[in-house]
N, C-alpha and C positions, 0 to 999 in steps of 0.2 A: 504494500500500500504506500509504504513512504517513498519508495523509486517512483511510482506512478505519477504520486504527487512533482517531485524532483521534477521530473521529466515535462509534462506540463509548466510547469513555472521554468523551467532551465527553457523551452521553447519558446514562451511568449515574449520571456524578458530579451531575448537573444533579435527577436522581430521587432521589439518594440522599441530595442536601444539602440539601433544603427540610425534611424534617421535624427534619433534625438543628440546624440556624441557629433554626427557631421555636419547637424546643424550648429551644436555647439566649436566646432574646431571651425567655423566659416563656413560652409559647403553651401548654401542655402537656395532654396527654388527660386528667389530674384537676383544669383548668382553668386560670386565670391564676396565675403563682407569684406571689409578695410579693414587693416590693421590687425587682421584675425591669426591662426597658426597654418590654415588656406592660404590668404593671403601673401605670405613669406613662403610657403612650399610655393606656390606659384611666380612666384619672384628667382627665386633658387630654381627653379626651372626651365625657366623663358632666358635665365644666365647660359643656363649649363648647354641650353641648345640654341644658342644664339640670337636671343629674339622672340622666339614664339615656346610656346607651350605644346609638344608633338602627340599625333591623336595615340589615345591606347594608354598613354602613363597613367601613371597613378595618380596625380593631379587630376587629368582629365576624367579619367574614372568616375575619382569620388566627387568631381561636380555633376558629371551626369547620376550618378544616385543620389547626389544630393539636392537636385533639380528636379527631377522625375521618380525617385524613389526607385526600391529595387523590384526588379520582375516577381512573375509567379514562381519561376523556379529558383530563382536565386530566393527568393524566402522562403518556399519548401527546402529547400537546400541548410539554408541560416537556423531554420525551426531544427530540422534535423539534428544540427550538431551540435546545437542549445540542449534538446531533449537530452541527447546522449549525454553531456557533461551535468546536466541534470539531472539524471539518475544515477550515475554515477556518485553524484556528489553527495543526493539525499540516502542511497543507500549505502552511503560507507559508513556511520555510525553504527557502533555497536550497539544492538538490542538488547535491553535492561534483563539482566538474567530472573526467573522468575523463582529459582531458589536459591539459596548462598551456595557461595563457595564449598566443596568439599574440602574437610577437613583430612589432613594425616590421618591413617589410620594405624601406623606401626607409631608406640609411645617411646621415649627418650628413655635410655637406664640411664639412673642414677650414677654418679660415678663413687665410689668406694665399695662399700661392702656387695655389692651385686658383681661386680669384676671378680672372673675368676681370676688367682694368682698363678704365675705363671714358676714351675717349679723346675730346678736345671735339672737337663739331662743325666737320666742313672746311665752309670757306666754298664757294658757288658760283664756278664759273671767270664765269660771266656776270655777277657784281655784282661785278666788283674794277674797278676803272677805270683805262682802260687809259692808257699814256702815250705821248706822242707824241716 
C-alpha cells in the first residue's frame, strides 16, 4: 500500500514540477525572463556559438517546454520515472515489527564456580621408571 501510494505522488509531483522549476529558472511561455539563470544560459550560448543560440541545445529545448509545455509522451515518460523513484522511495522504510525482538535464548554462565577447573595432564603409568 505505501509503494502504491509513493508511486502516485512520486508521479504527479514529477508532472507537476517541470513546468513550475522552468518557469522559475526563466523558461516562460512569453519567452526568456531578464536577468533570470535562462537568461545567462542563453547569453553563455549565443557566446559559445557565435551569435545565435543553435536549434536542439539545451537552451532551446527548455524554452520550447517552457513555452509550450511538455508533450503527451514526454509526460507519460516524466510520470513514469517519478512513479518509479516513488515507490521506490515510499517502500524503502522498514515496517514497524508487530512483535519485539527475539530474545537470546542460550543464558551467560557465570564466571567462577560454574567453570570447570582445568587439571594438568596425569602422566602415563608406562613412562615413569620404575625402581629397583
Amino acid at each position: 500500500m505505501q509503494r502504491a501510494a509513493g508511486a502516485v505522488v512520486g508521479g504527479v509531483v514529477a508532472v507537476a514540477a517541470v513546468p513550475v522549476l522552468l518557469g522559475a529558472a526563466g523558461f516562460t511561455g512569453a519567452g526568456i525572463a531578464a536577468s533570470s539563470l535562462a537568461a545567462k544560459m542563453m547569453s553563455a550560448a549565443a557566446v559559445a556559438n557565435g551569435g545565435g543560440v543553435a536549434a536542439g541545445s539545451l537552451v532551446a529545448v527548455l524554452q520550447s517546454v517552457g513555452a509550450a509545455g511538455l508533450s503527451t509522451s514526454s509526460n507519460v515518460l516524466l510520470a513514469s520515472v517519478g512513479s518509479a523513484l516513488g515507490a521506490f522511495l515510499g517502500g524503502s522504510k522498514k515496517a514497524p515489527s508487530s512483535s519485539p525482538p527475539a530474545e537470546p535464548t542460550a543464558e551467560k554462565k557465570e564466571t567462577g564456580e560454574n567453570e570447570s577447573q582445568i587439571e594438568p595432564p596425569k602422566s602415563s603409568v608406562g613412562s615413569e621408571k620404575q625402581e629397583k
